[in-house]
C-alpha positions in Angstrom: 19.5 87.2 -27.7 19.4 84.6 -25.2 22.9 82.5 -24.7 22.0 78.7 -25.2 23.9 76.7 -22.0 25.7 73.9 -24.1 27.5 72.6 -21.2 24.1 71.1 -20.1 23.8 67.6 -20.7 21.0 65.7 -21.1 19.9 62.4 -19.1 19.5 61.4 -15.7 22.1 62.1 -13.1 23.4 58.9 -11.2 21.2 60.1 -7.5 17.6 60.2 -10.0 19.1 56.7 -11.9 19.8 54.5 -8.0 16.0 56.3 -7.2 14.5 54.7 -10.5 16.2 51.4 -9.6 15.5 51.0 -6.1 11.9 51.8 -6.8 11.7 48.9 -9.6 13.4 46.5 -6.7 10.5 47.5 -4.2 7.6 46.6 -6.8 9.5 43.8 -8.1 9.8 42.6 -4.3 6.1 43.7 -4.1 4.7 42.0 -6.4 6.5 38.3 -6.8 4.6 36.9 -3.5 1.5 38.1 -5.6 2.4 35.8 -8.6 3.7 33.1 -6.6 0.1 33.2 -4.9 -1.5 33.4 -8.2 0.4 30.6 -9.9 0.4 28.1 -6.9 -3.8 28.7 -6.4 -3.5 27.8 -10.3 -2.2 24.8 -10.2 -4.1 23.9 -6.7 -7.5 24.5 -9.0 -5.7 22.2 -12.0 -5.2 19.2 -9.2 -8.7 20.1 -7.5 -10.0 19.6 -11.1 -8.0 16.6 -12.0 -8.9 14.9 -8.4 -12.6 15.8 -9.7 -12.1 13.9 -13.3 -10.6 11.0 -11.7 -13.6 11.1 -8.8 -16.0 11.1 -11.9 -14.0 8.4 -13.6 -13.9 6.1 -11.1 -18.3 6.7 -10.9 -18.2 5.8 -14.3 -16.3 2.6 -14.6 -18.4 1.4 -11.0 -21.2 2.1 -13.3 -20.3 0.7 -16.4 -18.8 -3.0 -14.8 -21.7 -2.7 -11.7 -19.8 -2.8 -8.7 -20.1 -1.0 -5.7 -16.6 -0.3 -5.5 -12.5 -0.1 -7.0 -10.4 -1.4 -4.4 -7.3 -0.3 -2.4 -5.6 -3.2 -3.1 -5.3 -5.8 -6.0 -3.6 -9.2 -6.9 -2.7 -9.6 -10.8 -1.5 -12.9 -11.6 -2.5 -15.9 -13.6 -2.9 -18.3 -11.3 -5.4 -17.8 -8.2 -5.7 -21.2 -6.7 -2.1 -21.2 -6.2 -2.2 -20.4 -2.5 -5.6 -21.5 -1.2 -4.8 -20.0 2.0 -4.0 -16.7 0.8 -7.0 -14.0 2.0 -5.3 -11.5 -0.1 -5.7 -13.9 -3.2 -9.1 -14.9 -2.8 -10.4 -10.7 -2.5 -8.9 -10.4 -5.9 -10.0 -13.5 -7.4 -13.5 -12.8 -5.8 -13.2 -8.8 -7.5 -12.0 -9.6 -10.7 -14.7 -12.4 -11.2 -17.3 -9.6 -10.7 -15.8 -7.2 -13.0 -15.1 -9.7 -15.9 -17.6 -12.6 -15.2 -16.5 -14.9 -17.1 -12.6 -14.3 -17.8 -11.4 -16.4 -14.9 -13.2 -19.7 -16.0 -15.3 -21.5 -13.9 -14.3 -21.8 -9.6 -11.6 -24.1 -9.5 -9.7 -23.0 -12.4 -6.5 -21.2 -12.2 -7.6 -18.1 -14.2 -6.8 -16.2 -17.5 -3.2 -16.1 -18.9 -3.9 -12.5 -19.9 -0.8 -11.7 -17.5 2.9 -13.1 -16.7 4.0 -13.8 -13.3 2.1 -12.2 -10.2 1.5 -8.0 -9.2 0.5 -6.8 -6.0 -0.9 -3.5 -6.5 -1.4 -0.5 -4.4 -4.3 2.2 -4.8 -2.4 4.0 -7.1 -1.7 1.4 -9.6 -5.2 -0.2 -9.1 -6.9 3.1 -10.9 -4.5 3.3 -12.9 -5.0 -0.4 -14.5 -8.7 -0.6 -14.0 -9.5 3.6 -15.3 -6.9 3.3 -18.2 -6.9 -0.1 -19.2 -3.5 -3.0 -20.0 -0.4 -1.2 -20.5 1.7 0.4 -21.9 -1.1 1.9 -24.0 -3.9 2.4 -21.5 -6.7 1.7 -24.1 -9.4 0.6 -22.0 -11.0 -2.6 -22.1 -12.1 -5.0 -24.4 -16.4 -5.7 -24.4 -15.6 -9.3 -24.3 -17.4 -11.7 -21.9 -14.2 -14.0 -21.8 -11.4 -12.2 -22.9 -11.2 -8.1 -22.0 -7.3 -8.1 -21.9 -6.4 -9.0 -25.2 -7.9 -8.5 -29.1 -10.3 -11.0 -29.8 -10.7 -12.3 -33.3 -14.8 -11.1 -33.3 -13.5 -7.7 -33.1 -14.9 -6.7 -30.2 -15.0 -3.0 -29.1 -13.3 -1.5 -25.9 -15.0 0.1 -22.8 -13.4 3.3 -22.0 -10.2 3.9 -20.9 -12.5 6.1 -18.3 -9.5 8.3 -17.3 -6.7 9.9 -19.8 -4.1 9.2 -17.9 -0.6 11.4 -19.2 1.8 9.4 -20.2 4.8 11.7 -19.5 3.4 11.6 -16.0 2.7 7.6 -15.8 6.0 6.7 -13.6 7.3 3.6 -14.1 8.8 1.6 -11.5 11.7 -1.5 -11.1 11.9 -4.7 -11.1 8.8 -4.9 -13.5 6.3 -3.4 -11.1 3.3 -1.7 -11.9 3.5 2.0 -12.4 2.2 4.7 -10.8 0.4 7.9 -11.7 1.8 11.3 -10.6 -0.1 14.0 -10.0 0.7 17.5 -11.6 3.2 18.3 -8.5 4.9 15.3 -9.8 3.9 12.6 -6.8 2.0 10.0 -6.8 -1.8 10.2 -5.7 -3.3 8.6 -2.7 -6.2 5.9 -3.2 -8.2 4.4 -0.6 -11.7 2.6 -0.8 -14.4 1.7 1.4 -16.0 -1.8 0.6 -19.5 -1.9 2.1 -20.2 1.3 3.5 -17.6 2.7 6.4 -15.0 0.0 6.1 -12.3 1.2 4.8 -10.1 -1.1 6.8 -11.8 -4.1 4.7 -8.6 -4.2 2.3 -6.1 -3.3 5.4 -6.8 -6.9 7.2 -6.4 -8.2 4.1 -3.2 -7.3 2.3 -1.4 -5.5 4.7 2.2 -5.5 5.4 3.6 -4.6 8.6 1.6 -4.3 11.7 1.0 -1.4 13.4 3.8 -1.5 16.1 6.5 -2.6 13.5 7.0 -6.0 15.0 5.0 -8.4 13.1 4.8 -9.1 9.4 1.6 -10.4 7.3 2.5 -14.1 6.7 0.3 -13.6 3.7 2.9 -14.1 1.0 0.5 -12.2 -1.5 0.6 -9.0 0.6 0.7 -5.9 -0.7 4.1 -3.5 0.2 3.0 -0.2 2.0 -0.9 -1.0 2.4 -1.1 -0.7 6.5 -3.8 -2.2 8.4 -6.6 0.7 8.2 -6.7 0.0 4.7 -3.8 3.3 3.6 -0.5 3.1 2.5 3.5 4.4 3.0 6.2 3.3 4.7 5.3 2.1 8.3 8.7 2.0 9.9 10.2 5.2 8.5 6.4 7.0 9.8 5.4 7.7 6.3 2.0 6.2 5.4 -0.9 7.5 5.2 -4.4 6.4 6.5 -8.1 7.0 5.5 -9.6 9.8 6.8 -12.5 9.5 9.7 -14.3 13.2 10.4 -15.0 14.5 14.1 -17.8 12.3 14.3 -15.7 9.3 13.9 -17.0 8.1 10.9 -14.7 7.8 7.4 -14.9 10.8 5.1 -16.9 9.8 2.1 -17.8 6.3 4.1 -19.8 5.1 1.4 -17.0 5.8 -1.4 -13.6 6.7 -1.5 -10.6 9.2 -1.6 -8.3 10.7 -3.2 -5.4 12.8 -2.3 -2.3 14.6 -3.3 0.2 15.4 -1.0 0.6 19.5 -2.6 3.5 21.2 -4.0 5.6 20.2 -0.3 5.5 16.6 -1.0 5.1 15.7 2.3 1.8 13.9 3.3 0.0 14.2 6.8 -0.9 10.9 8.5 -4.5 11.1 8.0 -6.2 9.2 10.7 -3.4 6.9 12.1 -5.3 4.6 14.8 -4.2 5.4 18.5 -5.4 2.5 20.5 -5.5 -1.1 19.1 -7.5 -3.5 21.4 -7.0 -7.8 21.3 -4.2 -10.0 21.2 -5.1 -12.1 18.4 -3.6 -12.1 14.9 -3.7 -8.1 13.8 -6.4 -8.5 11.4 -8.4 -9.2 14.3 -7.8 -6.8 16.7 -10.0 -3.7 16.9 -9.1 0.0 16.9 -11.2 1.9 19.3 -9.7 5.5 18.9 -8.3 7.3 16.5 -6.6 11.1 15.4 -9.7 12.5 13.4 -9.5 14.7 10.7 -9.8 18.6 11.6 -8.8 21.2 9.2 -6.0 23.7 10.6 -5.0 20.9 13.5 -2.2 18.8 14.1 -0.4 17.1 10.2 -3.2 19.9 8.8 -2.3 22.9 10.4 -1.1 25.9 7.8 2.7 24.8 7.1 2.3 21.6 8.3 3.1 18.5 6.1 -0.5 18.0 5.2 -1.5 21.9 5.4 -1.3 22.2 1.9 -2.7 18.4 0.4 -5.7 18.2 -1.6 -8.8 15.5 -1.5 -11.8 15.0 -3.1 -13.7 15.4 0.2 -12.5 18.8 0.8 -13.2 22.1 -1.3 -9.9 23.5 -0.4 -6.2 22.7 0.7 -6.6 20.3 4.2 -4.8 22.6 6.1 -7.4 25.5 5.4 -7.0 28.8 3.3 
């Protein structure tokens, strides 16, 4: 009869259990850049997507209203002749009055008193408004010839909102300013316009802030904070803003629409195409920029790592830096 050994024990001795475990480290260690990659090209195609919806949102309320165009900048307030020498006014007055035809009364007249005080409003907050409608409910607008902005007594039925904007993703801001919408990395998306077809700079001469060498200010008191001269926006003097983006032919990307960008999961924008060499000696608004950094994916702010590397647009397929 065979002897059983019953000082044998069962298991794994402590050599075979640090094997086991050091194996399980390498595949771990293997495989997390793999679902980082996975996750973050997720939520690049949820932005791309998003950027899309707005793009098609934007279409639809040009379509809707019939204008060529949502601007980069905007006045609110309830009185437009109250600085007949404001530029910046008169734009606004002069947009609004084509959306709404007849809600600002006849020329002369002050306006509606569908809003208290005065806004100055960047990109940003100008699709949020126009896409979503008055907040804080973003309902759209109402389909009435004199008064969109608030229920009428004949009932009348709203247009849109064209975008569903998230409200846990609305941001609101101090001091009773407008909000701003965040995009799904959690900062706010970029908005520029071109006007007529390759002039983005249209709303830059006219409600800009600082001038391009930090020295001078718009004396415009209806200026709008962060929108440079080239029609983009950010802070000037700490070297934060962002401009619109010309191509290596020169010529604005999408030069007969507009963009829209998020700065990625870094948070840090690139410049976009800041303007190197400003000609005249005029008033800034009049002086001419006759070079500029142009837009190349995988150079300079869009090189792979770079601030812009990883930002998304609606004129580009993939991240600006490249895959």
């Amino acid at each position: 009869m065979t002897r059983l050994d019953t000082n044998r024990r069962a298991g794994f001795t402590l050599i075979e259990l640090l094997v086991v475990v050091g194996i399980i480290t390498l595949l771990v260690g293997l495989l997390l850049p793999a679902v980082h990659k996975i996750r973050e090209a997720a939520m690049r195609t949820r932005v791309r997507a998003e950027i899309g919806d707005l793009n098609t949102a934007v279409e639809s309320f040009k379509s809707t209203y019939q204008v060529s165009y949502i601007p980069t900048a905007l006045i609110l307030t309830n009185n437009y002749n109250q600085d007949p020498t404001s530029v910046a006014l008169a734009d606004s007055r002069q947009y609004i009055a084509k959306v709404w035809v007849r809600a600002l009364g006849a020329p002369g007249q002050p306006g509606q008193t569908f809003w208290p005080g005065t806004h100055k409003l960047d990109g940003n907050q100008v699709l949020l408004l126009l896409l979503g409608g008055m907040p804080p409910n973003y309902q759209g607008w109402l389909d009435h010839q004199t008064n969109p902005f608030q229920a009428p007594p004949d009932g009348s039925k709203a247009k849109g909102p064209f975008y569903d904007f998230k409200a846990d993703r609305i941001r609101q801001n101090p001091n009773g300013e407008m909000p701003h919408y965040l995009d799904l990395y959690g900062n706010p998306y970029y908005y520029f316009s071109s006007r007529n077809g390759n002039d983005y700079d249209w709303f830059g001469k006219r409600y800009f802030d600082i001038a391009p060498d930090n020295t001078t200010q718009n004396t415009d008191a209806f200026r709008v904070p962060g929108i440079n001269l080239e029609g983009g926006f950010g802070n000037v003097q700490a070297g934060t803003d962002v401009y619109p983006f010309r191509g290596l032919d020169g010529k604005y990307l999408n030069s007969n629409g507009f963009q829209i960008i998020s700065m990625g999961r870094d948070g840090r924008p690139g410049h976009g195409s800041k303007c190197q060499n400003w000609t005249g000696a005029g008033a800034w608004p009049t002086r001419v920029c006759t070079s500029w950094t142009l837009y190349e994916s995988g150079v300079g702010d869009y090189s792979p790592g770079a601030p812009g590397g990883d930002d998304l647009a609606n004129f580009a397929r993939t991240v600006l830096g490249g895959d």
